[in-house]
C-alpha positions in Angstrom: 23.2 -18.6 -7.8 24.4 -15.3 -9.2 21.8 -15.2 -11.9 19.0 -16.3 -9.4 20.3 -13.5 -6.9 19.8 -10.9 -9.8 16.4 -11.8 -10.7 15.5 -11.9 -6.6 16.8 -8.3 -7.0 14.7 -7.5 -9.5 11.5 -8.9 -9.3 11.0 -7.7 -5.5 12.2 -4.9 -5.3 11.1 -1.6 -7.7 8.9 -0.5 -5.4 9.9 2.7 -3.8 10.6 2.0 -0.6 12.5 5.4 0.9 12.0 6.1 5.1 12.6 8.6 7.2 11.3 9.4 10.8 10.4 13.5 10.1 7.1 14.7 11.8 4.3 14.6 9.2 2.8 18.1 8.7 2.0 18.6 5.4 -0.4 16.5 3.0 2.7 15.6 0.9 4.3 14.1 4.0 1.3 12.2 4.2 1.1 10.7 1.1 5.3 9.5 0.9 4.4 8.0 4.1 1.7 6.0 2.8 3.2 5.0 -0.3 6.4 3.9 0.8 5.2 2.0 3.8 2.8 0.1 1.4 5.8 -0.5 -0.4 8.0 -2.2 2.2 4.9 -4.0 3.9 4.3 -5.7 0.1 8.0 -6.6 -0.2 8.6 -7.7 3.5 5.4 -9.7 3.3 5.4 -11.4 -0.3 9.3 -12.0 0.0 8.4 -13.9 3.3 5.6 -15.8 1.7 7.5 -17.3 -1.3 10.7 -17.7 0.8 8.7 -19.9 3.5 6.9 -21.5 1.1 9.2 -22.7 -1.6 12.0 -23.4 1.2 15.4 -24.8 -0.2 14.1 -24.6 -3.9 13.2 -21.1 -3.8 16.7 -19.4 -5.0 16.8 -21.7 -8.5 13.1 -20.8 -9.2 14.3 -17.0 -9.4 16.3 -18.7 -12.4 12.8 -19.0 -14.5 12.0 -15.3 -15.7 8.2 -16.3 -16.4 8.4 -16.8 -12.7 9.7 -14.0 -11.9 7.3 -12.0 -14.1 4.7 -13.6 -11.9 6.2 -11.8 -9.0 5.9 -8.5 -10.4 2.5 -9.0 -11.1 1.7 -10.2 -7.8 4.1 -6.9 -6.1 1.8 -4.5 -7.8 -1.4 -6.1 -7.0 -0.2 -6.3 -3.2 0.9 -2.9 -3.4 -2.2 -1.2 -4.6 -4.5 -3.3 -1.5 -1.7 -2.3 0.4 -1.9 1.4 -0.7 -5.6 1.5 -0.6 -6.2 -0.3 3.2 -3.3 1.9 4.3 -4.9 5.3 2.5 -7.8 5.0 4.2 -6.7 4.3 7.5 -4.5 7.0 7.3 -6.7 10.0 6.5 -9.1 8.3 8.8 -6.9 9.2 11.9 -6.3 12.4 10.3 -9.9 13.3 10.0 -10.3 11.8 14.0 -7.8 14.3 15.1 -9.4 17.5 13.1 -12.4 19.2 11.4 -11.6 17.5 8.0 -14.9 17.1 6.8 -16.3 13.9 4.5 -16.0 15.5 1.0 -12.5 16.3 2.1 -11.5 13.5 3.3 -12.5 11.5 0.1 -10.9 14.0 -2.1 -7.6 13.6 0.1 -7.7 10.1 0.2 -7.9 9.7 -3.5 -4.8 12.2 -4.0 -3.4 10.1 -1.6 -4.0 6.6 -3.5 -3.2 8.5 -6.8 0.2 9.5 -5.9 1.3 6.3 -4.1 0.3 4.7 -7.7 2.5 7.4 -9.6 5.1 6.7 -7.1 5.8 3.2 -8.5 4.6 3.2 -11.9 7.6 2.4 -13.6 7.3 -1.2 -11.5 3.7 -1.4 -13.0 3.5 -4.0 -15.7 0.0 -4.2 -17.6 -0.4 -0.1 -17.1 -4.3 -0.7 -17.9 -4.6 -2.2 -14.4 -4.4 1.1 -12.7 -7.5 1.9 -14.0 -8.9 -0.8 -12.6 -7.5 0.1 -9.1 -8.4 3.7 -9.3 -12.3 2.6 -9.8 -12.2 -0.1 -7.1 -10.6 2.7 -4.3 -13.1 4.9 -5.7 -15.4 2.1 -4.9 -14.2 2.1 -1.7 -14.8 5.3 -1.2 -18.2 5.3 -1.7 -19.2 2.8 0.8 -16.8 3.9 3.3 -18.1 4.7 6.9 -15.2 6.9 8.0 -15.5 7.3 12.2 -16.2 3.3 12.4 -12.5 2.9 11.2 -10.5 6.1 13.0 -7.6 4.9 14.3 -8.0 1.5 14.4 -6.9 -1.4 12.2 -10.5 -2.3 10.8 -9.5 -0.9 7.7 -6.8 -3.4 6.7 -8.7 -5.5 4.6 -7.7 -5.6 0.5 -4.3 -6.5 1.9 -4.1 -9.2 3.5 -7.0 -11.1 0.3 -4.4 -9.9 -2.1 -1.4 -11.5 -1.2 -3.0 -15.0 -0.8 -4.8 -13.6 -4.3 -1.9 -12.9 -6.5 1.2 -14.5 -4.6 2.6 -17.3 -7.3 2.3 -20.2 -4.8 0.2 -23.5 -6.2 -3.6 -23.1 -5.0 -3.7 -26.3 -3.0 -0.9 -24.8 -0.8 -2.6 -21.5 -0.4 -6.0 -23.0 0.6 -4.1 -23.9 4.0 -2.4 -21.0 4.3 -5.0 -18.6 4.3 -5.6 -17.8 7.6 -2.4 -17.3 8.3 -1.3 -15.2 6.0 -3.9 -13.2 6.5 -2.7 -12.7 10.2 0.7 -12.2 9.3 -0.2 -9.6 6.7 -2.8 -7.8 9.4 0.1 -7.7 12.2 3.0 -6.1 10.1 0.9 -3.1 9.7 1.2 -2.5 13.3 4.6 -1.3 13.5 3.4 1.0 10.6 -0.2 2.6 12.2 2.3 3.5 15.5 4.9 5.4 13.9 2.4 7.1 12.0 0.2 7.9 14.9 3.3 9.2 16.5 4.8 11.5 13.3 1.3 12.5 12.8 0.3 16.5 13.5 -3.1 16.1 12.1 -4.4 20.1 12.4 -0.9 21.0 10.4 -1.7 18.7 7.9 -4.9 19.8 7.4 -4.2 23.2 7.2 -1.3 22.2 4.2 -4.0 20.5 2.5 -6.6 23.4 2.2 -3.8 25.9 1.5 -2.9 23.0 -1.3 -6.5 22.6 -2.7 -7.0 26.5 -2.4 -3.8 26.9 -4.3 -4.8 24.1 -6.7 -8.4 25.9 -7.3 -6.7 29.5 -8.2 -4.7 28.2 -10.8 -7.7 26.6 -12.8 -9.9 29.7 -12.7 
């Protein structure tokens, strides 16, 4: 039990998962927000997952490192929807509440995604996936139809696929668990859009952002 407690340890957690309840004013405020609440909505919601699915057996399986390797893989891959639905949902509400403008708000949103992946890249196995991620938000980005998703939860989408996706569970148990995973994964980012919205001061942040780009731009001339 000691052994499969240690491997529990250390294949879900890794991620960095640090709160705080400070008022968000700045665009780095933003983006710690993002990336640990990605964090701890990836390891409250896989951890559930396997722990309702594999039920009594679950603690010896942590015994198998292969399988535990498995849940690293899948942590990441959670993460990254997780960061990317709640990236955009995030400077979304932002832009709702101020002038930011589209070109800004994708360039934002992509430091944003950018840092929450630097956060936990130590955690990251196969390092060539980021690139990967970083062209599917990019993607995203493209096609995105920013005031149809303003502070609502329409943008939690990659999250909930991913974690029926990557979660090490056999594929005839997943088939019938879809839908409610999905659910489950879709409601635990309520809790998260609240505080947010309540932290947020949108104007401040956009002013620390444009000081921050303006700042940025100087130094490269």
């Amino acid at each position: 039990m000691a052994e499969a407690a240690r491997w529990l340890i250390e294949a879900i957690s890794g991620l960095s998962l640090r709160r705080d309840t400070a008022p968000i004013g700045t665009a780095q405020r933003v983006f710690q927000f993002v990336s640990t609440r990605a964090a701890l909505v990836t390891q409250k919601k896989l951890y559930g997952y396997l722990k309702e699915r594999m039920g009594m057996a679950y603690p010896k399986a942590f015994d198998d490192e292969r399988f535990v390797r498995s849940i690293n893989i899948a942590k990441m891959h959670v993460f990254a929807a997780s960061l990317s639905d709640l990236t955009v949902h995030a400077i979304a509400h932002i832009a709702a509440a101020s002038d930011l403008d589209r070109s800004e708000r994708s360039r934002m949103a992509l430091e944003c995604f950018r840092s929450g992946l630097a956060d936990n890249a130590d955690a990251t196995i196969d390092k060539s996936v980021v690139t990967k991620w970083l062209a599917d938000f990019d993607q995203r980005l493209d096609g995105i139809r920013w005031e149809a998703i303003a502070g609502g939860a329409t943008s939690f989408t990659e999250s909930p696929k991913a974690i029926v996706e990557w979660a090490p569970i056999a594929e005839e148990l997943k088939k019938h668990d879809r839908d409610i995973v999905h659910n489950s994964m879709r409601f635990a980012w309520n809790e998260i859009r609240e505080d947010f919205r309540n932290r947020l001061d949108a104007r401040a942040v956009v002013s620390d952002w444009r000081a921050r780009v303006s700042r940025g731009s100087s130094e490269h001339r």
